[in-house]
C-alpha positions in Angstrom: 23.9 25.2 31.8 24.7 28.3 33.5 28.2 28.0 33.6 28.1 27.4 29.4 26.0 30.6 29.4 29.0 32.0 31.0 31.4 31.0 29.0 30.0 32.1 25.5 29.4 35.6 26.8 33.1 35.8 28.1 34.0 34.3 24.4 31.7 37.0 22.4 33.2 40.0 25.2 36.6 38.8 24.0 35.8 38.8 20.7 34.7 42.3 20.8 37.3 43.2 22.6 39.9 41.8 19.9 37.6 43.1 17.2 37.5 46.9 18.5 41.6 46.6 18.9 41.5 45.7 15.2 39.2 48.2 14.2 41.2 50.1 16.4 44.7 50.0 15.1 43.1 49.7 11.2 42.0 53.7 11.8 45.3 54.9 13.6 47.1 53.0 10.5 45.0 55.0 8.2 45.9 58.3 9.7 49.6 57.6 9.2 50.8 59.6 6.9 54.6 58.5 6.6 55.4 57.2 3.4 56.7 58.1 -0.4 54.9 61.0 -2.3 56.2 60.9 -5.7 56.2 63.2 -9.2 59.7 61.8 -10.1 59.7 61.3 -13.8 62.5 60.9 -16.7 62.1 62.6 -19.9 62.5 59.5 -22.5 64.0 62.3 -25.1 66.4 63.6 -23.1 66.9 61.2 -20.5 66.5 64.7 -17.8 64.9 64.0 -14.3 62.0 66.4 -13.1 59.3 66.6 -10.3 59.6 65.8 -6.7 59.8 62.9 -4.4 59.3 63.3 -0.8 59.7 60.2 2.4 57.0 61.3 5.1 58.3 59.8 8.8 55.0 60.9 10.8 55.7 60.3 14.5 56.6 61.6 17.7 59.5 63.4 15.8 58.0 63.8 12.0 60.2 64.4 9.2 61.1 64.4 5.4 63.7 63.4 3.1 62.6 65.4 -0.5 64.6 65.4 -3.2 63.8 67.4 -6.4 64.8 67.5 -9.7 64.9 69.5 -12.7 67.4 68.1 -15.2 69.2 66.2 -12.6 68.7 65.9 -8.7 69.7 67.3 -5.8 68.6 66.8 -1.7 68.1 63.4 -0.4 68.5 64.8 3.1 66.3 64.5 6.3 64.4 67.6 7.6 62.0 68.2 10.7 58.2 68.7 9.6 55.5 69.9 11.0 52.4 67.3 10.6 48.9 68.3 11.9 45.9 66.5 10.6 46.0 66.7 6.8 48.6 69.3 7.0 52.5 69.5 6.6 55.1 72.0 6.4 58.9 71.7 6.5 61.7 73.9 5.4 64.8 72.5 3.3 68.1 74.5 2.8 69.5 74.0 -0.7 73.1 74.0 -1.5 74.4 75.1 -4.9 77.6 75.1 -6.0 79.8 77.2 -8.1 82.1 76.2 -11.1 84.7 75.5 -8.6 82.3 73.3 -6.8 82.7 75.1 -3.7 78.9 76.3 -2.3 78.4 79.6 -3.5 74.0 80.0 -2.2 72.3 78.2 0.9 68.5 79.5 0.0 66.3 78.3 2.6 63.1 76.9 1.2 59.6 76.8 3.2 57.1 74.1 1.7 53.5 73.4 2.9 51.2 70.9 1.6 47.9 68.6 2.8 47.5 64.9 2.3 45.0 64.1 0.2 44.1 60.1 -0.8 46.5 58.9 -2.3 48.8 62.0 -3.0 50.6 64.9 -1.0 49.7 68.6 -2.8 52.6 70.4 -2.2 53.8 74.0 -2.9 56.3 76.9 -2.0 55.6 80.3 -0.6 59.2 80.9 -1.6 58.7 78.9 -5.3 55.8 80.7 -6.7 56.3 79.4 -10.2 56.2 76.0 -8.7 52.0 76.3 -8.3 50.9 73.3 -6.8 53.0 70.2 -7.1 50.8 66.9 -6.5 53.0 63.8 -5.4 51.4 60.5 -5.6 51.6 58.1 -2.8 54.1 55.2 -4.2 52.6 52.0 -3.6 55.7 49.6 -2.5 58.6 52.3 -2.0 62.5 50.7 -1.6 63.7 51.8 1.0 66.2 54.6 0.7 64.6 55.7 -2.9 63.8 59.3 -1.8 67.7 60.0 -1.1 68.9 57.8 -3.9 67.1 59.8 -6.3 69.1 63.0 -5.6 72.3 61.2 -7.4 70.3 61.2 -10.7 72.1 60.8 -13.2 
């Protein structure tokens, strides 16, 4: 009988074991905050883009892809960020263009934010008239949406 006694406390330490590695990796999973943060909508009058869409990559090397749009789109490109806890900040250069389509500004634009569930509250210390933008988290993103959006239309 002893050596059954044995075995069922190695099998319940294993099990706890496996169970705390669950629990484990369930909590780290939940702190992730990569992922799509979304205010993209089309005007069904118009047919004009507006809001924001930003891909989170958390990691050893964070960064963001945001696009934003305001009639049409523009971005799509991959920036470094800055992630600590529930915080984020990142800075995105803008190009416009002339008639001519040559770049005639390269504005440099800082953004900060905090995750919140389910969303990413952004705004702009350099885009006060943006206020506070808030992005909801996109369920089941396609990858590659954030920078597709910036060819709208």
């Amino acid at each position: 009988m002893r050596h059954r006694a044995t075995i069922v406390g190695l099998s319940t330490a294993v099990a706890a074991l496996a169970f705390t590695a669950a629990v484990g990796d369930a909590s780290s999973a939940e702190r992730s905050r990569s992922g799509v943060y979304s205010s993209f909508r089309i005007s069904p009058e118009t047919d004009d883009a507006g809001g924001m869409e930003v891909e989170v990559r958390d990691g050893a090397a964070p960064s963001v892809v945001v696009t934003a749009c305001e009639g049409g789109c523009w971005g799509g490109k991959s920036w470094p960020a800055e992630i600590r806890g529930r915080a984020i900040s990142f800075t995105v250069i803008e190009e416009w263009f002339d008639a001519a389509g040559k770049v005639s500004d390269r504005p440099s634009v800082r953004y900060r934010g905090r995750f919140v569930p389910g969303a990413l509250i952004l705004e702009s210390p350099d885009r006060p008239h943006m206020g506070q933008e808030r992005l909801r988290r996109v369920r089941q993103p396609v990858p590659g949406q954030t920078a597709a959006r910036a060819r709208y239309p």
